[in-house]
N, C-alpha and C positions, 0 to 999 in steps of 0.2 A: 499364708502359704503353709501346706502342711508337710512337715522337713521329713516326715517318719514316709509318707508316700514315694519323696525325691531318695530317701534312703534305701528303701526298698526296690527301687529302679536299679539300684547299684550291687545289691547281694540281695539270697533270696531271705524269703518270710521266715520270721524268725531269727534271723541272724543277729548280730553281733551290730551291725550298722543299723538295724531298725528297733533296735533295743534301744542304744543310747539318743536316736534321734527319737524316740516315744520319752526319755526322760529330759529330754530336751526341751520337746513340745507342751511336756507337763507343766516343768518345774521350773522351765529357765536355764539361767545359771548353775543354782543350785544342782541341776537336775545332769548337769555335764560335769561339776565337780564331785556327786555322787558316782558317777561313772568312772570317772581316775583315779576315787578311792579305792572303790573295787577290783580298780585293776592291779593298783598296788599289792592289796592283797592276794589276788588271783591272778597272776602276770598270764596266763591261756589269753586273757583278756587283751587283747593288742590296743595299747595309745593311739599307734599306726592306723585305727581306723575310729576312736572315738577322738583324737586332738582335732584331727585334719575337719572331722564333722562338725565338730564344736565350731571352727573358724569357717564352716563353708556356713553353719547356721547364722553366725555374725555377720555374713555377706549377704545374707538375703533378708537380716534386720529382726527375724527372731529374737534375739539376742544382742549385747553389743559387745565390740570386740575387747574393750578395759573388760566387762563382765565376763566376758568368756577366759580371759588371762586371768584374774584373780582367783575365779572362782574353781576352774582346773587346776591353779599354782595351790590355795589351798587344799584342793581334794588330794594331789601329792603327798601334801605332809601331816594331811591326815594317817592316812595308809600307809605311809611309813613310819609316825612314831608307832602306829598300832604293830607294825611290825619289832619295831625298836624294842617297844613292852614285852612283846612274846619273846628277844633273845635277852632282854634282862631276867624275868622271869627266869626263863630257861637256865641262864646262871652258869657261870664259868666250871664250876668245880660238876657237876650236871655234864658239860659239853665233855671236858675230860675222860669222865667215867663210859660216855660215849665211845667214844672214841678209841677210849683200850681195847673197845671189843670189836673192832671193826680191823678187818683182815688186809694183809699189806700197808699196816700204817705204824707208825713211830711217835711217840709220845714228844719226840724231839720235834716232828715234824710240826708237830699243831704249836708247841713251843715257839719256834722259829715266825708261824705265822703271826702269832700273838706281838711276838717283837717285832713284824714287820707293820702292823696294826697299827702300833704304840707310835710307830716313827712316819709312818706315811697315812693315817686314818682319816685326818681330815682332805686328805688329797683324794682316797679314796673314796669318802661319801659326797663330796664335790663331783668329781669326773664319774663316778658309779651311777649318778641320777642320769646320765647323759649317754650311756652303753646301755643297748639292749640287753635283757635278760638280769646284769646286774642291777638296774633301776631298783628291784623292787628287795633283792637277795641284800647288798650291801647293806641293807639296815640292820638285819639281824645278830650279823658281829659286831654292829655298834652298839647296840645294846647288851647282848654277851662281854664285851669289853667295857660296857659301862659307861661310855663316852658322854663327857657334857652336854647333859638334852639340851639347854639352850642354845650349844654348838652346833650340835646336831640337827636343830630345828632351821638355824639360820641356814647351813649349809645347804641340808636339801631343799628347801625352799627357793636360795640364789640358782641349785641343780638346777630341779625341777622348772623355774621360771623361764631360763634360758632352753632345758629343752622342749617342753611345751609350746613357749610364743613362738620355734620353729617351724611345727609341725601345725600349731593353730593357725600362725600366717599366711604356711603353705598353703591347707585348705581356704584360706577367705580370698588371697588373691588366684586360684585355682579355679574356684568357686563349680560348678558343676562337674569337674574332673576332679575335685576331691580324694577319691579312689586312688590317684596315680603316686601320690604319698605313700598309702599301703603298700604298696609295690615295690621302689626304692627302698623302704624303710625294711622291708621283710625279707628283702635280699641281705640287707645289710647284719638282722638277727638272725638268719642261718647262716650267716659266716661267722658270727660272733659262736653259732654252739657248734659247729664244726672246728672252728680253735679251741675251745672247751674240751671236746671230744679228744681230741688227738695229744693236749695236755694232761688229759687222765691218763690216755691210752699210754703216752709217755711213763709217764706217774710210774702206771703198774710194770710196765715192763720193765723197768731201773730197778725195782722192788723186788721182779719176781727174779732178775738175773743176779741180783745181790745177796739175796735169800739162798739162791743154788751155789754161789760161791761162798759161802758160809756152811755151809750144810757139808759141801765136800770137803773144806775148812776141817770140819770136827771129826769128818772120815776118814779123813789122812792122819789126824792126828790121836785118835782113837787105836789105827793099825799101827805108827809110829811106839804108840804106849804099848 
């Protein structure tokens, strides 16, 4: 059966679904945990519609369902250590210097994060593999922080297992409604970057109101002197 044709039933040509189902039909396994490496690195790329395919592909026998869990659980921490890599590289004292020069922020502030890193970090690259959007972002402070790779390998790995065989299951016992995962799951990442949103939006207006009462701070006391 050819999974990239059943794929293309479900979005159009070219998409996103008959992309991973053509590496599907290539390569196997392999060929669906090259697709959630990718994603790792390129989050645009929705799990939401390559896990769910990988397990509708295990249902129709292309593939089997241990190989479709292994082979998506390692494509995860692939694309995460490779993420890990770029925020060690990147480098603490790097992120810093960043950082000073970016408008409405406080040197204290990324301080603060750092310490909350040190104290909650393996909680966060655990439950971070398992949130949208963070999946693919929480490695990069681990790395910037430098976090034990062989920690950090087991962690997203147990993540990544547990949110994977969710969405792979879903699709296999789904099996032609595949699709309806997407769905669920992408309501559920635009309310993840709508909280996002409205915590920056937070952010900045704390920032910009605190900035003006300092400001008029040194104007009174400017006319005082």
């Amino acid at each position: 059966m050819d999974l990239v044709i059943l794929a293309l039933a479900k979005e159009p040509a070219g998409g996103v679904a008959g992309w991973a189902a053509g590496l599907v039909d290539t390569m196997g396994g392999p060929g669906a945990g090259l697709a959630i490496a990718l994603e790792n690195l390129f989050p645009p790329l929705p799990s939401e519609v390559i896990l769910p395919l990988t397990g509708f592909a295990a249902g129709q026998g292309v593939i089997t369902l241990a190989s479709a869990l292994f082979w998506t659980t390692l494509g995860s921490v692939v694309g995460a250590v490779a993420l890990y890599w770029i925020g060690m590289l990147f480098g603490r004292e790097r992120m810093h210097a960043v950082w000073a020069r970016l408008p409405l922020v406080r040197g204290s502030d990324l301080e603060r994060t750092e310490q909350w890193f040190a104290r909650h970090g393996t909680k966060a690259v655990l439950l971070g593999r398992m949130v949208p959007i963070f999946r693919s972002l929480i490695s990069v402070p681990a790395g910037v922080e430098r976090m034990s790779l062989p920690l950090f390998v087991t962690l997203t790995a147990v993540g990544s297992l547990l949110w994977n065989s969710v969405l792979v299951m879903a699709g296999y016992w789904l099996g032609d409604r595949w699709d309806l995962v997407e769905t669920y799951v992408g309501v559920l990442s635009k309310a993840v970057l709508v909280l996002v949103l409205l915590a920056v939006a937070g952010y900045v207006a704390v920032r910009l109101r605190s900035g003006g009462r300092a400001h008029g701070n040194r104007a009174q006391h400017r006319r005082v002197s």
